[in-house]
N, C-alpha and C positions, 0 to 999 in steps of 0.2 A: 427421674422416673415418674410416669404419669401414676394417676391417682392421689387415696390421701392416704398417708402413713400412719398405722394405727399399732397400739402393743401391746405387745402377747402378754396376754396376764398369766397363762399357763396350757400347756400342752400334758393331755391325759393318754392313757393307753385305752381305748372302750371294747377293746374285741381284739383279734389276731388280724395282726397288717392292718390296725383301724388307729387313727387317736383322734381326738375331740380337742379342737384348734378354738379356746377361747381367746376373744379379740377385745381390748376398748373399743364401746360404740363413742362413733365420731361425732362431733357436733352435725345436726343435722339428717342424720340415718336413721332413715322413720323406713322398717321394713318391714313385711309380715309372713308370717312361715310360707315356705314357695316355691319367694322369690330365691334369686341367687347374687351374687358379686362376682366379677373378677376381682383377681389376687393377680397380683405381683411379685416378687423376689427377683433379688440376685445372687444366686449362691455363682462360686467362680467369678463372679464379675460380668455374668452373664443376666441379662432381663430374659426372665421367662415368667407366663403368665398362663393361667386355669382358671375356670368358671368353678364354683362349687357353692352347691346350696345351703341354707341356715337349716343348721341342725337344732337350731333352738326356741320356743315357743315364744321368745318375745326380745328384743334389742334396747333393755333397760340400759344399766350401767356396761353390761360387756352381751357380745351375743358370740356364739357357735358355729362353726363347720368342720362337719364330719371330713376325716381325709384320708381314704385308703391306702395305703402303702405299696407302691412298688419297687422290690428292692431294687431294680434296674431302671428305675428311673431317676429323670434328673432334676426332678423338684421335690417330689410325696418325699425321700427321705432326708430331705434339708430340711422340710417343714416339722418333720416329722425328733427332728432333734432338736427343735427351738428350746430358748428356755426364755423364763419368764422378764420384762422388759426389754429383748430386742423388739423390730416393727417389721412388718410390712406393708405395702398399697394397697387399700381395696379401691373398686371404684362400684357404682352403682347406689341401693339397689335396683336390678332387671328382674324381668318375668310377670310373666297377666294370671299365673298362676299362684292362687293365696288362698290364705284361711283368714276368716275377719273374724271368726265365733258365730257364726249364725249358723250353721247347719249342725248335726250330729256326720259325724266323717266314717269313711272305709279308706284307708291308706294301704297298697301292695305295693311291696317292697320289695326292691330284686338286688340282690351284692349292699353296693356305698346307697342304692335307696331308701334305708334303711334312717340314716338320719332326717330329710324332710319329713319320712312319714311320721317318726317319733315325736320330732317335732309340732306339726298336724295336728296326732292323737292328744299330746299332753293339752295345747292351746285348746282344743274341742274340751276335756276334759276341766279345763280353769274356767271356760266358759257355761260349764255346767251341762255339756252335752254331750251325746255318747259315742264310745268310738271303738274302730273296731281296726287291729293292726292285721295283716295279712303279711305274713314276711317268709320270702326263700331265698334261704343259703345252709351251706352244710355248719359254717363257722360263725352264730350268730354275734354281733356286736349291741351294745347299748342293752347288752340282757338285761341291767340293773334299772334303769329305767323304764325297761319295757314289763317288768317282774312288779315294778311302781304304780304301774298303770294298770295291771294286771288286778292286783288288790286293791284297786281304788274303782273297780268295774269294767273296766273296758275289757273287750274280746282280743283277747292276742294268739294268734293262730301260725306258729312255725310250720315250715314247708321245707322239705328236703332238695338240694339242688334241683336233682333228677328228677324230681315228683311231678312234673306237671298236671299228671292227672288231679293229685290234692289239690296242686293249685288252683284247676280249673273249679272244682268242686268246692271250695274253698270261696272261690268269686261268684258261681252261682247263688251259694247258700247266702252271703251277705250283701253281693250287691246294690239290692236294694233300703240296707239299711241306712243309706246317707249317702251325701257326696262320695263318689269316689276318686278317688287320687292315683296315681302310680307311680313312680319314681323307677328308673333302671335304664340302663342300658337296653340299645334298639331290639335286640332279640326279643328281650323279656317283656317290653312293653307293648312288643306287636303280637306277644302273646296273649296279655291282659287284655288288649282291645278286643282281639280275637274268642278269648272265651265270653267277654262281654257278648259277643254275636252272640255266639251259640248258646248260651244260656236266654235270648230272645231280649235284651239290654240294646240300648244305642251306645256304643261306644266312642260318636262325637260329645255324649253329656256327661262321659268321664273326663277330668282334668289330668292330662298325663304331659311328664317329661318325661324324655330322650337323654339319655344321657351321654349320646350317643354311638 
């Protein structure tokens, strides 16, 4: 199997149909929140492989990726019952999308975006800079974290699935407190770009992933 095989130091639950997939960082895996890896597995005897982003502020001794759950799928819930020291392959890290500490951030978050942005916010916030979460889903994940950051200063701002208007309101009112970020799926982020328009923003000087 291509990639380098790395092991599960432990599989968390952070939300409904969410867990938080800690990995050994491999010799040489210098990443910054963002970016993403393919994965690997074979559950069945089968190679199948996902892109998924670091849901974690930095790639010390182990780093993070968030993994939504489908129960009808044929990987999320193989991953999703790991335990701690089996492996799997990551390869990379990909993506020209990062956080180095130099800006104060806006991260919007739409479903599994949810982890980069948290991500994002925490690294802004170790770096001593401000950050402001913007997150819709009816079933939020990584509460604890975000409730962390919450009382450590940052703006953390829940949005209802449905809500786009919040949302849009939501992105006007902060936009320009920092880098903005977006993480979601193609709907959601063509709507982030979109209210960026309309609140009078350049939505090319936003950093957004597709998730597709």
């Amino acid at each position: 199997m291509e990639g380098t095989p790395v092991t599960v130091e432990s599989v968390t639950e952070v939300g409904p149909d969410t867990v938080a997939l800690e990995l050994e960082t491999p010799d040489g895996f210098d990443a910054l929140p963002g970016q993403f890896v393919l994965l690997r597995a074979s559950p069945d005897d089968e190679v199948l492989s996902r892109h998924y982003t670091l849901s974690s502020p930095d790639v010390g001794a182990t780093f993070e990726l968030t993994v939504g759950i489908d129960p009808d799928g044929d990987l999320s819930p193989w991953l999703a019952d790991l335990e701690a020291g089996e492996t799997v392959n990551v390869e990379g890290p990909f993506g020209r999308i990062t956080y180095d500490g130099e800006d104060d951030v806006v991260a919007v978050a739409g479903g599994p975006g949810i982890g980069p942005a948290v991500a994002i916010a925490e690294a802004a916030h170790n770096a001593g800079r401000d950050a402001v979460v913007i997150y819709q889903a009816d079933e939020p994940a990584h509460t604890d974290r975000l409730e962390a950051l919450e009382s450590a200063g940052a703006t953390i701002r829940y949005v209802d699935e449905d809500d786009d208007d919040t949302l849009a309101d939501a992105i006007a009112t902060h936009r320009e407190d920092g880098q903005l970020y977006a993480f979601g799926f193609e709907d959601f982020v063509t709507f982030v770009a979109e209210a960026i328009d309309d609140a009078g923003g350049d939505p090319d000087e936003a950093l957004i992933e597709n998730f597709g």
